[in-house]
Structure formats: C-alpha cells, structure tokens
N, C-alpha and C positions, 0 to 999 in steps of 0.2 A: 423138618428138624424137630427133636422131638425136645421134651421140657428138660430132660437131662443134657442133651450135648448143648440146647441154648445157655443154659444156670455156667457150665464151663468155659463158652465161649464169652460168656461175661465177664467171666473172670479172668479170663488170661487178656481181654481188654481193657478191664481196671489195671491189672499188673503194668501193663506196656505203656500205658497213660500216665501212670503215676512216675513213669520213667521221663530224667531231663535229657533229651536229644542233643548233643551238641550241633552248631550248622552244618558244620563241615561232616557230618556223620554220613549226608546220601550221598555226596562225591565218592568218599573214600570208602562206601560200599559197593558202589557203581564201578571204580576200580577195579577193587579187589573181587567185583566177579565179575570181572573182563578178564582179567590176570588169572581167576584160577580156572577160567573157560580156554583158555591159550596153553596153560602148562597142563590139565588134561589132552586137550588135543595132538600134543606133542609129546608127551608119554602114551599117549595110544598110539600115535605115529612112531613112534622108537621101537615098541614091543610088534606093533603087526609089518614094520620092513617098509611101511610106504606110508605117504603123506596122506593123511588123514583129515577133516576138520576147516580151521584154522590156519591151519600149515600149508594143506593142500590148494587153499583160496590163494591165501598172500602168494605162494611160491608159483601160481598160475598167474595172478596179477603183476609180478617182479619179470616173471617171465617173458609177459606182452602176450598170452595163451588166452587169456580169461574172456569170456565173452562177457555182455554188457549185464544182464540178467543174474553172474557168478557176481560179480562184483554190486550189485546190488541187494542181491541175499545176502552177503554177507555184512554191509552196510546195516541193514535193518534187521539183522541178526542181533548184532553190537550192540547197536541203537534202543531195541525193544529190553534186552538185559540191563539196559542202564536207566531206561526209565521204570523199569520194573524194580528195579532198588532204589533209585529216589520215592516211587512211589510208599514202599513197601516203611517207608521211614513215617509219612503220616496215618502208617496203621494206627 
C-alpha cells in the first residue's frame, strides 16, 4: 500500500470512528442484507423464468429435493452475510 491510499485509509477510519453506532445497528444490517440477498435472487428468478438463488434452495428444501450439502450451503451462505455485517459495524 502505498503512503497515498494508507494517508485515505486513515481517514475514512477517523470518519467511521467518530461515528456513534447504535446496538442494534449489526442486527438490523445483518437483516437488511439477508433481505436484499432474497429479493435479488427472486427478481433474478422472475426475469430468467426459473428458480434461481435463494429461491431455488428453499423451493428444493420445501420440496423434500434438497440434498444435505444444498441445504448446508445455503446455511452458511446466510450465516457468513450476517456475520459479515455484524462484523463490518466494528470497522
């Protein structure tokens, strides 16, 4: 990294530090990108004519289709987005 992008990266670290978190801020970001990982996948699924995603997990899982392995991807699919946003809060 060179002395220019570190001098920026300091900075946009001060910024984000100086910012008050509420608690409830990594929940409700962990959510809200569950939620918009879900209504992507289901507008991709509406435009390409078949289950895609999300869609295509659960409606395999619902189905009794899903093998053990589907339903564990997508598990730690979820899983890995929502600790990725709790994380992402003690940036």
């Amino acid at each position: 990294m060179n002395k220019e992008s570190s001098k920026i990266k300091n900075i946009i670290c001060e910024q984000f530090s100086a910012v008050e978190i509420p608690p409830g801020a990594a929940a409700c970001g962990a959510a809200l990108a569950v939620s918009a990982n879900a209504a992507w996948d289901g507008a991709d699924s509406a435009i390409a004519g078949e289950n895609r995603g999300i869609v295509e997990a659960v409606n395999h899982i619902v189905d009794g289709n899903a093998e053990v392995n589907e339903v564990i991807i997508l598990l730690l699919d979820k899983f890995a987005m929502i600790i990725g946003s709790i994380l992402f809060k003690s940036f």
